[in-house]
C-alpha positions in Angstrom: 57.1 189.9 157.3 60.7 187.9 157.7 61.6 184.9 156.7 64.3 182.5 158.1 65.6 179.4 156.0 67.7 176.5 157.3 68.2 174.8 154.3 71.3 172.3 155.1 68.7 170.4 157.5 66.7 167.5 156.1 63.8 168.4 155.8 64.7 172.1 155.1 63.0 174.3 157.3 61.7 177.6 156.9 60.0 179.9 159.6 57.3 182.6 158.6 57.1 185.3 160.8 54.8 188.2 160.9 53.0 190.5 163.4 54.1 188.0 166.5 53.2 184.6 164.6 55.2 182.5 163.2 54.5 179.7 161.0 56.4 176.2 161.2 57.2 175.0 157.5 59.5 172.6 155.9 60.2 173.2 152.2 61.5 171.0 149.3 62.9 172.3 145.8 63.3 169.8 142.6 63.8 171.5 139.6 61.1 174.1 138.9 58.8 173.1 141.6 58.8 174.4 145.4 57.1 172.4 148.1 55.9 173.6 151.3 54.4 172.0 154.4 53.2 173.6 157.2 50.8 173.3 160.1 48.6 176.2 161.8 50.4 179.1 163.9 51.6 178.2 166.8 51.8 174.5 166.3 54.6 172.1 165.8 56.6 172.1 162.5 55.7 168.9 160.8 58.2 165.9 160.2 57.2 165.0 156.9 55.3 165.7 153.8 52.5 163.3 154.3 52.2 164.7 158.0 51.0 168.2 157.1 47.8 170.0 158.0 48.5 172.1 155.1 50.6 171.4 151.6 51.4 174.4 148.6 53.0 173.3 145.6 54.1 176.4 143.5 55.7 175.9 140.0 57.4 177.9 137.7 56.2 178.5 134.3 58.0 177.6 131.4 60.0 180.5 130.0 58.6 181.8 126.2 61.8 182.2 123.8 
C-alpha cells in the first residue's frame, strides 16, 4: 500500500494506492481530529465534504498523565 499527500492544496488531497487501485480522498486535520472524504475506486476525487460517497472521522484519544 502507498500513500501520496498534497497537503498545500485546498482541500488537501491524498491518494490510496494499493494492488492497481487507487482511491481519491481529500483530508482535513483540526486539532485532534482527522477527516477524510472519499468516493469509490476508480471514481472522481470529491470537491467537498458534503459531496462525499463516503466520510471517516478518526480522533485521537486523550493522553492519561
Amino acid at each position: 500500500m502507498k500513500f501520496s499527500v498534497a497537503p498545500k492544496k485546498k482541500p488537501a488531497e491524498l491518494d490510496i494506492m494499493d494492488q492497481g487501485v487507487t482511491v481519491k480522498a481529500i483530508y482535513k486535520l483540526e486539532k485532534d481530529q482527522l477527516t477524510l472524504a472519499f468516493n469509490q475506486p476508480g471514481k472522481e476525487r470529491p470537491k467537498s465534504f458534503d459531496k462525499a460517497e463516503a466520510l471517516l472521522v478518526l480522533k485521537r484519544r486523550p493522553s492519561k498523565k
